[in-house]
C-alpha positions as a printed Julia matrix, in Angstrom:
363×3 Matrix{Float64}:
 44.49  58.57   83.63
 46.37  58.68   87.23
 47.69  61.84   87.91
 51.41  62.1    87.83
 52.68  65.08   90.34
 53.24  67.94   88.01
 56.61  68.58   88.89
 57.28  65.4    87.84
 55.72  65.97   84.6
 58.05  69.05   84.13
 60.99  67.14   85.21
 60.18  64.55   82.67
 59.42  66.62   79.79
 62.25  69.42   80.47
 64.92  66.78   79.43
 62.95  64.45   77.31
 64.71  65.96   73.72
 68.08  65.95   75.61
 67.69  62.29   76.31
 66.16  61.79   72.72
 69.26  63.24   71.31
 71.19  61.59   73.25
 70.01  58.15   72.83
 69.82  57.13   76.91
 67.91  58.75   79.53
 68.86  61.72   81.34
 70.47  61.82   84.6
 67.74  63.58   85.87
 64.89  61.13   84.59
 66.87  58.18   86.08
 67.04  59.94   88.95
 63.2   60.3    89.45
 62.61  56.72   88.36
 64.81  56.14   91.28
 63.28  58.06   93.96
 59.81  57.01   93.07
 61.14  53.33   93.5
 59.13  52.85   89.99
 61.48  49.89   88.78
 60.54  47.73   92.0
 56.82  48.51   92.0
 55.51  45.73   91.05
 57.44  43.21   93.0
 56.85  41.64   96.31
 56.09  43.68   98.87
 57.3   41.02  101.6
 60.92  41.19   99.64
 61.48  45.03   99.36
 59.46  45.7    96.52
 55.99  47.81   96.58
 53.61  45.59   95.01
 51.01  47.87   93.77
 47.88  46.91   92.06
 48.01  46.51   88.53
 45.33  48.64   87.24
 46.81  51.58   89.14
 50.32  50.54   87.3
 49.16  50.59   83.91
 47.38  53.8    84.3
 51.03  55.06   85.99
 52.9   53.79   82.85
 50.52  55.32   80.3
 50.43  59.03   82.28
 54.36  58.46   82.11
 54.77  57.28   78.21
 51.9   60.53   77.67
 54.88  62.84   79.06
 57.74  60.89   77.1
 57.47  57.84   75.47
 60.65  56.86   76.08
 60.86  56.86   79.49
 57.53  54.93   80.31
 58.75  52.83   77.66
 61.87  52.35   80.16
 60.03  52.06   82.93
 57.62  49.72   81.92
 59.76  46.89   80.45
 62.21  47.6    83.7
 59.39  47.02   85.8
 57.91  44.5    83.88
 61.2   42.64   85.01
 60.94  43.63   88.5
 57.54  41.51   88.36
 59.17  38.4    87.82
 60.97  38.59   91.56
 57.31  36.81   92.68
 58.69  33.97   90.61
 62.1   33.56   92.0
 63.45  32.02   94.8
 62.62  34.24   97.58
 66.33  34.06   99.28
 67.54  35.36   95.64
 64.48  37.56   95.13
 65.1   39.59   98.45
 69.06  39.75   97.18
 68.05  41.59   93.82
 65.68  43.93   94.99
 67.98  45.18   97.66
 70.52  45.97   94.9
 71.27  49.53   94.99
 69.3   51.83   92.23
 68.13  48.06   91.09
 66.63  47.85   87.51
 66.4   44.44   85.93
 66.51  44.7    81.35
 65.73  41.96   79.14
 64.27  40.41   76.3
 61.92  37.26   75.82
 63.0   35.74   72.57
 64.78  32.72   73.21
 68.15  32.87   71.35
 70.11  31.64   73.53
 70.86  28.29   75.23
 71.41  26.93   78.8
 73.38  23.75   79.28
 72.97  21.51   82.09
 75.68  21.7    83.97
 76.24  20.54   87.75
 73.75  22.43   90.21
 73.03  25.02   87.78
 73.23  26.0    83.89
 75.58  27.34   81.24
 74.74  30.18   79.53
 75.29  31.5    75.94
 73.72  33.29   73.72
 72.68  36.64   72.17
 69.43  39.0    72.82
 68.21  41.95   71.42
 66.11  45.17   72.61
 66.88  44.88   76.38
 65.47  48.17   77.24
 67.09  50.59   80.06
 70.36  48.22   79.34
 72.72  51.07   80.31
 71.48  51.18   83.98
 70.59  47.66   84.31
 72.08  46.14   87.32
 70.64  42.3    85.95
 69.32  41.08   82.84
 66.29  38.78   82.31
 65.92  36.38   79.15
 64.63  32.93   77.96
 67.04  30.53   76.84
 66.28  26.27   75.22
 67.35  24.12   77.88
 70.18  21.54   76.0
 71.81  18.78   77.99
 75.08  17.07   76.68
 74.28  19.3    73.37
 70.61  18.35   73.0
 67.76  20.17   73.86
 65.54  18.54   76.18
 61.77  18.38   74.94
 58.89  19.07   76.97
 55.5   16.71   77.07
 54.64  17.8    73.31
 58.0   16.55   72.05
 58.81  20.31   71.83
 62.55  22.37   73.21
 61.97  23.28   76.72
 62.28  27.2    77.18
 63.41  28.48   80.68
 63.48  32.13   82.07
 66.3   33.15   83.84
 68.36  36.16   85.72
 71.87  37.06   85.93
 74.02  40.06   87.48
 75.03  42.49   84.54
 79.13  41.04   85.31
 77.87  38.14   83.35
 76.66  39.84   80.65
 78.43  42.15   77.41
 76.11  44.81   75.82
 76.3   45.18   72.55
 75.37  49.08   71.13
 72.76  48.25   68.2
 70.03  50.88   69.38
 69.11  52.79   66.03
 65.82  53.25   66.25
 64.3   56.34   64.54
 62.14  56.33   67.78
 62.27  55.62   71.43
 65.63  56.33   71.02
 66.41  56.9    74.84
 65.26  53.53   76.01
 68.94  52.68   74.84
 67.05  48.64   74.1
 70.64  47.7    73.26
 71.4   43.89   72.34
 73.16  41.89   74.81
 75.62  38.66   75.13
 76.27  35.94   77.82
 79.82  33.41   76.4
 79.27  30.78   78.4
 78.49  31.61   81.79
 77.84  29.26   84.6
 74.81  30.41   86.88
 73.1   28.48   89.59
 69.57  26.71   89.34
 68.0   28.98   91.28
 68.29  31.42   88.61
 66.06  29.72   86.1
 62.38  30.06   86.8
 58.56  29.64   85.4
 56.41  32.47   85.04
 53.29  30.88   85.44
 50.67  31.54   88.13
 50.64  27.95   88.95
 54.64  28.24   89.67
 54.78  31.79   91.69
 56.4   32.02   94.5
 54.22  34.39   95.95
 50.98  33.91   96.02
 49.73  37.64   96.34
 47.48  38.46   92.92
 49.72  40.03   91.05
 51.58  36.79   90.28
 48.43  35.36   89.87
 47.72  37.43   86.65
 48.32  35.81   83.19
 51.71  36.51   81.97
 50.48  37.34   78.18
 47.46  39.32   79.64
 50.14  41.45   81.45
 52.35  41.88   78.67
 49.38  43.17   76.25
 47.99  45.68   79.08
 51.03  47.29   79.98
 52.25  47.82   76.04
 48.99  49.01   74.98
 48.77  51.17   77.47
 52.41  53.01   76.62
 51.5   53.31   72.85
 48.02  54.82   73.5
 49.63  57.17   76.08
 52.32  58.32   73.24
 49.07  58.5    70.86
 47.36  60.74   73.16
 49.95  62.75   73.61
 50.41  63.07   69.92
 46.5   63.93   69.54
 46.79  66.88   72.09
 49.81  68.37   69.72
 47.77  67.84   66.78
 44.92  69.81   68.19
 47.65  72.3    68.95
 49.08  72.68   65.0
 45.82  72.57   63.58
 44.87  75.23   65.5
 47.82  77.4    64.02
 47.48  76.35   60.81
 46.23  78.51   58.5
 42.83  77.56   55.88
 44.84  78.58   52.92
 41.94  77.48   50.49
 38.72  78.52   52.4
 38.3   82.02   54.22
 41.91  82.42   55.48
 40.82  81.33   59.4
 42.45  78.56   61.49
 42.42  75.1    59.75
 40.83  73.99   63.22
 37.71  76.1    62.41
 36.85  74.11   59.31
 34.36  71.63   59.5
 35.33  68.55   57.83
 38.67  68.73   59.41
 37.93  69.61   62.54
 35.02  66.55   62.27
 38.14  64.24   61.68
 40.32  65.46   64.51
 36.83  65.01   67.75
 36.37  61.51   65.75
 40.42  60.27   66.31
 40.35  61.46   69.56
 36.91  60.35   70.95
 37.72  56.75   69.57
 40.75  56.89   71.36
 39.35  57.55   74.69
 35.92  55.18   73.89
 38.54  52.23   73.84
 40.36  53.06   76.99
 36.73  53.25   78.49
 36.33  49.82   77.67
 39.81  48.71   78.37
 39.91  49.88   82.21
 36.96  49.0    82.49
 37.86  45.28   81.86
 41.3   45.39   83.29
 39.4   46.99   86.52
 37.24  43.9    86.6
 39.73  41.36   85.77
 41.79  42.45   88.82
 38.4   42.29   90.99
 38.2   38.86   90.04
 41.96  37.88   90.34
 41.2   39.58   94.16
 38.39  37.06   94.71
 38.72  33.97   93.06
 42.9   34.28   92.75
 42.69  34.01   88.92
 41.78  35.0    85.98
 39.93  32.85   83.21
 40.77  32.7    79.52
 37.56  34.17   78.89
 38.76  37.59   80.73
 42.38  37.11   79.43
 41.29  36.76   75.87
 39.49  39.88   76.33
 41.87  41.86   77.46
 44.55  40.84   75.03
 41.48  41.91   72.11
 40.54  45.53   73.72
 44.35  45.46   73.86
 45.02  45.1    70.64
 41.76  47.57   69.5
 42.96  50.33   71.74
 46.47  50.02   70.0
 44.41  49.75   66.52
 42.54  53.31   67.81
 46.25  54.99   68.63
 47.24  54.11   65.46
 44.13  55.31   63.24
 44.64  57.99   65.29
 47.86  59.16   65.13
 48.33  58.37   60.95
 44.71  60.05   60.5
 46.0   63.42   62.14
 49.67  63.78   61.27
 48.86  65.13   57.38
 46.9   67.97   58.57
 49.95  68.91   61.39
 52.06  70.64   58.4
 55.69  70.17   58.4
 56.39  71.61   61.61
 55.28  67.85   62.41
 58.01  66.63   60.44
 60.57  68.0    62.03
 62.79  66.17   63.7
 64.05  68.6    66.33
 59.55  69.22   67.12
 58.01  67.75   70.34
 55.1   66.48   67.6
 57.92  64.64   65.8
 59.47  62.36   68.37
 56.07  61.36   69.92
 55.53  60.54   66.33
 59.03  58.76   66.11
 58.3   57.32   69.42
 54.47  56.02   68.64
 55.79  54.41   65.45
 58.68  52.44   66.99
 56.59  51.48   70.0
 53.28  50.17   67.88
 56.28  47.78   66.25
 56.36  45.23   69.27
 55.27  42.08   67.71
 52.64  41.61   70.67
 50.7   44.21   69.82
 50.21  43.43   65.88
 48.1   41.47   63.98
 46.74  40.98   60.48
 42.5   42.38   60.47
């Protein structure tokens, strides 16, 4: 896992129940988001953004989500936005990323609608779980395309779905964050009443339609959205397994000799077997991600082949988290069921994370 700084680890953790309990970030976590100029890291370098290789980002995200869920929960879907600048016109690219303290929120479902209107669209609509909405200075979303009232189809007779971004003046936030977990990610709904935006604000994120041609916009869209989820749920189910270890190791055998709980056999048999599972499938993940981005650095793409695989050891490291994290929470006692315990908001967190509809499906 990449290092983070451990000063930033303490800074992260220090106020990670404060923000919990609050339900938004701390000052001092947006802060550091801030000054490590996280939100724009994977945007174009040639705009004002950093660009960084994606296997280093994931590995980033999940070290940040192991220190507090929320926040690399935050700073993933933030940045995640950022990504689509390599889509955009680079004109209004450049002019979002050199927003000050920039962080774009959003949400893909498409429940809203854009209207053809002039040189540009009208907007309106509702969205939920646009995570980091209290500091967002734009929002992202997907909206069906409609002219005079009717949507227009694409080449399977289907609604034509558009992405688009708008300053946060367009936009009302709507406070429906209650989430037992994840709770300072603040993913609040959000409303545009129709709002007229230019054309250049609608765009395709496709490799075949990026802007930039650098190979991070060459990456599957759907391949990037599995990585850089799984990799925030395992990193809050790691982090859970570590304070397992930890209350199993002050528990008490109560029916056996009287020792630590740790020190008997069976359990401690189920405890190495969660966690070396864990870490087998993010072997096998980075390993693939690793050699996906190899390829994407040679040939400027990825096949469905590799994307299909990653979205599978995706989906099995997220199936490891969560065998995991429900094998080892009945031997934590109810110190783990506190809600006020470090072991209970990762657990809060993990639960409300693993929820993202990517990153289920029926075995």
């Amino acid at each position: 896992m990449t290092q983070l700084p451990e000063r930033d680890i303490r800074r992260i953790a220090r106020f990670a129940a404060q923000a919990d309990a609050a339900r938004w970030l701390h000052p001092v976590q947006q802060a550091l988001i801030h000054r490590r100029n996280w939100l724009r890291m994977l945007a174009p370098r040639a705009l004002g953004g950093a660009e960084l290789a994606l296997p280093a980002v994931v590995r980033l995200e999940e070290a940040i989500a192991k220190v507090d869920g929320s926040m690399g929960w935050t700073v993933t879907l933030c940045a995640g936005a950022g990504w689509f600048a390599g889509f955009l016109p680079p004109d209004l690219a450049r002019e979002i990323l050199a927003t000050p303290r920039v962080c774009l929120a959003g949400s893909g479902a498409p429940t809203g609608y854009a209207e053809r209107e002039g040189e540009g669209w009208r907007i309106d609509g509702s969205w939920d779980y646009a995570s980091g909405a209290p500091m967002a200075t734009h929002f992202t979303f997907n909206a069906i395309l409609r002219e005079h009232g009717q949507p227009l189809l694409d080449d399977a007779g289907q609604p034509r779905v558009m992405a688009f971004v708008v300053p946060r003046e367009l936009v009302t936030t709507l406070p429906t964050w209650r989430s037992i977990g994840l709770r300072a990610t603040a993913s609040h709904a959000y409303r545009i009443e129709g709002r007229w935006i230019g054309a250049a604000h609608g765009f395709e994120i496709d490799p075949e339609r990026a802007r930039e041609q650098g190979p991070l916009y060459r990456f599957p869209f759907l391949a990037f959205a599995f990585v850089t989820l799984a990799a925030n749920v395992a990193g809050m189910a790691a982090h859970f397994v570590e304070l397992a270890f930890d209350a199993v190791w002050r528990r008490r055998d109560r029916f056996g000799a009287g020792g630590a709980l740790i020190e008997v056999p069976a359990v401690r048999a189920v405890l190495d077997e969660a966690r070396d599972r864990l870490e087998d499938v993010r072997t096998r993940f980075y390993a693939e991600l690793d050699g996906a981005w190899a390829r994407v650095l040679a040939d400027g793409r990825v096949d469905d082949a590799q994307a299909a695989r990653l979205r599978a050891l995706s989906i099995e490291w997220v199936a490891a988290a969560r065998h995991a994290v429900d094998t080892l929470y009945p031997l934590c006692g109810l110190h783990a069921a506190r809600e006020d315990s470090v072991i209970n908001r990762v657990w809060r967190d993990f639960h409300t994370g693993s929820q993202h509809s990517l990153l289920f499906e029926f075995r």
